[in-house]
N, C-alpha and C positions, 0 to 999 in steps of 0.2 A: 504494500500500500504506500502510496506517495500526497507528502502534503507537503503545502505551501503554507510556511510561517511567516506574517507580512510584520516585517521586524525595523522599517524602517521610519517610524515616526518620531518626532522632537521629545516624546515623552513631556509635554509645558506642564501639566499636571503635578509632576515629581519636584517643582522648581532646582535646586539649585544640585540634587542628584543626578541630573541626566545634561548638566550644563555640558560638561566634559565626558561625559558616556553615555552609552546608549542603555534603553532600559535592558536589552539583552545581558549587558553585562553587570549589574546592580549585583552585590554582594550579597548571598543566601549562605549563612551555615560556611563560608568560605569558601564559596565557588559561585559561579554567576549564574544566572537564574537560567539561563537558556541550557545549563546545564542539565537541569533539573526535569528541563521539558524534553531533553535529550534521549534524559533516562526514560522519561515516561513512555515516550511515543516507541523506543525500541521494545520494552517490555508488551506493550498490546500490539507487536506485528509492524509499527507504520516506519520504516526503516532509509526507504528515500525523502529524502529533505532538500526544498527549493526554498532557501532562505531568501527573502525578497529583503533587500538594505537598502541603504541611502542615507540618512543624516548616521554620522560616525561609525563607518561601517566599516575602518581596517581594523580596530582591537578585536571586533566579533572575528574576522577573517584568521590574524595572526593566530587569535587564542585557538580556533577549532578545527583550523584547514581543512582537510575534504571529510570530518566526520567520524574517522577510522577509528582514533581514538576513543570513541562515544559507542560503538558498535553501529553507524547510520552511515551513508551513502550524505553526503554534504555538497553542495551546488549553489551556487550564488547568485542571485538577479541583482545587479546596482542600478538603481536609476539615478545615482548621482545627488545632484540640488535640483531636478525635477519637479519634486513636488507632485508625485502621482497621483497621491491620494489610493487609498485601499483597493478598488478595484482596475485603477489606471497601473497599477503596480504589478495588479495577476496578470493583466495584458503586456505589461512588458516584459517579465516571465513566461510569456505562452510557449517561447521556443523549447523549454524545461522541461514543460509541462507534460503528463498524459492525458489519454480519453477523458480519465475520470481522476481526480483526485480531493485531498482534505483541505479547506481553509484553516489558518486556526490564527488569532493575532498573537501578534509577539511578546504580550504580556500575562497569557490566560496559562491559568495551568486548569487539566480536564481530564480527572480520574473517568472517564467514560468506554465502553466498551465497542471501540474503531471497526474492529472487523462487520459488527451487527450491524453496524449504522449505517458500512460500506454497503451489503449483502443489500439493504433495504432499499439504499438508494438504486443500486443497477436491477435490482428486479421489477423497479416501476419506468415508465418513459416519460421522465421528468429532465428539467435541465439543471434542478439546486435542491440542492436538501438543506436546510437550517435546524442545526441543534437545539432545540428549545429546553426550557427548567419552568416548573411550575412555579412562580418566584413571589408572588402576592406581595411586591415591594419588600420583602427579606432582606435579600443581600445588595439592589440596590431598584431602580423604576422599574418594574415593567412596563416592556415598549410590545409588546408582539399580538397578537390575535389569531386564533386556531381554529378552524372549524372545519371536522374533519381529518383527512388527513395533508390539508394544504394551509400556510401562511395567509392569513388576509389581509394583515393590516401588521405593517412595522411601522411603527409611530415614529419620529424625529422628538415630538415632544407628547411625551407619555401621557395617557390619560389614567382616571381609577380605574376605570372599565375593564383594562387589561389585566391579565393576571400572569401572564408567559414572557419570559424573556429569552432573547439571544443570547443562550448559553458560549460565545463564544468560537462554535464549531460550525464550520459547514463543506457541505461537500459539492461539488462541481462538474458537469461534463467542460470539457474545452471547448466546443463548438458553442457552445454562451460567450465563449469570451468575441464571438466574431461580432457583435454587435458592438465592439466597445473600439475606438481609432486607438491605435499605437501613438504612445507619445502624448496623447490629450489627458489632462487631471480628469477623477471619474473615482466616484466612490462607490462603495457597496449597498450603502442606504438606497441610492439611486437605482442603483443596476438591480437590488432586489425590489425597488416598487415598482418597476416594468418586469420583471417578470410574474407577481401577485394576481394581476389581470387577467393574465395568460392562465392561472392557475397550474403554473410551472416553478414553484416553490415548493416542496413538501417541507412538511414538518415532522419532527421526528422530538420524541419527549424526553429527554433523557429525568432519571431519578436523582444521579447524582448534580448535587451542586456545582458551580464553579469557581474556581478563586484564582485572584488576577492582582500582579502589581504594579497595574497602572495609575493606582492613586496612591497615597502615603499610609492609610488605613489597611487597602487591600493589601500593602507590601510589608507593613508589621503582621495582619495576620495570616501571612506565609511563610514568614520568618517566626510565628510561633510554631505553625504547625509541622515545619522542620526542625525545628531544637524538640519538640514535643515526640520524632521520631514518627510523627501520619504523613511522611515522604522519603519510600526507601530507595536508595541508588541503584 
């Protein structure tokens, strides 16, 4: 299984932690956090990695070179100071890419079960899967709408109504990404509320929650739950 970790955002969230690095490299337990996503995704099967970078993206390069290390297959998309934005970024990675692959962002970490979620996506003739979590405003808004087994509605700005959020994960045929110009900014918010209409988004629910160090909250409580030992190598 092949996924695409889009790892190349300013991190503005983290302020003065990701001035000088990128969140891939943010210090967990003594090792960098992408370490950690490293381990995870070889342990459930997902073993090819298209890291998508851009803002400080030789420390991630020098520290992990082609992956071998980590037991993964490691491959690089730069887009440099671009500015792709999330789904301008999987397009400029398309050459990487296969048929079908994982999204995952570059600050999620996703005790979820990869293979299932693959299986589920390529047995239907859909062109996106989105990971979903039952999240009733828990761990942070729910943005998502479900009905069914299709995406209806991913909010930009959340309402109460909703109760599911984008856990984080999705998955992709490539032939999606032909709608999108090489080289033009283009996010995923965007690119999945054109495909919602189509009813070419499935959802897929996972149980497990998600935790992410893209805020300062979410990256102490990953840094508990590694000293805590609920993240083995």
């Amino acid at each position: 299984m092949q996924i695409a970790i889009l790892a190349g955002g300013l991190g503005t969230r983290l302020g003065p932690l990701t001035k000088d690095q990128p969140k891939s490299m943010l210090d967990v337990g003594g090792r960098p956090f992408l370490a950690w996503q490293l381990d995870l995704l070889r342990r459930r099967g997902v073993t090819d990695v298209v890291l998508c970078v851009g803002h400080l993206a030789g420390p991630i390069a020098r520290h992990f070179g082609d992956g071998s290390a980590f037991g993964v297959r490691l491959r690089y998309s730069d887009e440099g100071d671009r500015r792709l934005g999330t789904a301008g970024a999987l397009k400029w990675a398309a050459g990487l890419l296969g048929e079908a692959f994982f999204v995952m962002f570059g600050d999620s970490y996703l005790r979820f079960d990869y293979r299932a979620i693959m299986e589920h996506f390529l047995a239907r003739d859909r062109l996106a899967l989105m990971v979903v979590h039952r999240n009733e405003n828990r761990w942070d808004r729910s943005d998502v709408a479900v009905e069914g087994d299709c995406v209806t509605a991913y909010a930009a700005t959340p309402t109460p109504c909703l109760v599911h959020i984008n856990a984080g994960l999705s998955a992709l045929r490539r032939s999606a990404l032909e709608a999108l110009e090489p080289g033009r900014p283009a996010s995923l918010q965007d690119f999945y509320e054109r495909l919602i209409p189509r009813r070419q988004l499935l959802a897929y629910e996972a149980p497990e929650r998600f935790y992410e160090v893209g805020s300062l909250a979410g990256l102490e409580e990953f840094k508990r739950l590694v000293a805590e030992g609920g993240v083995p190598r």
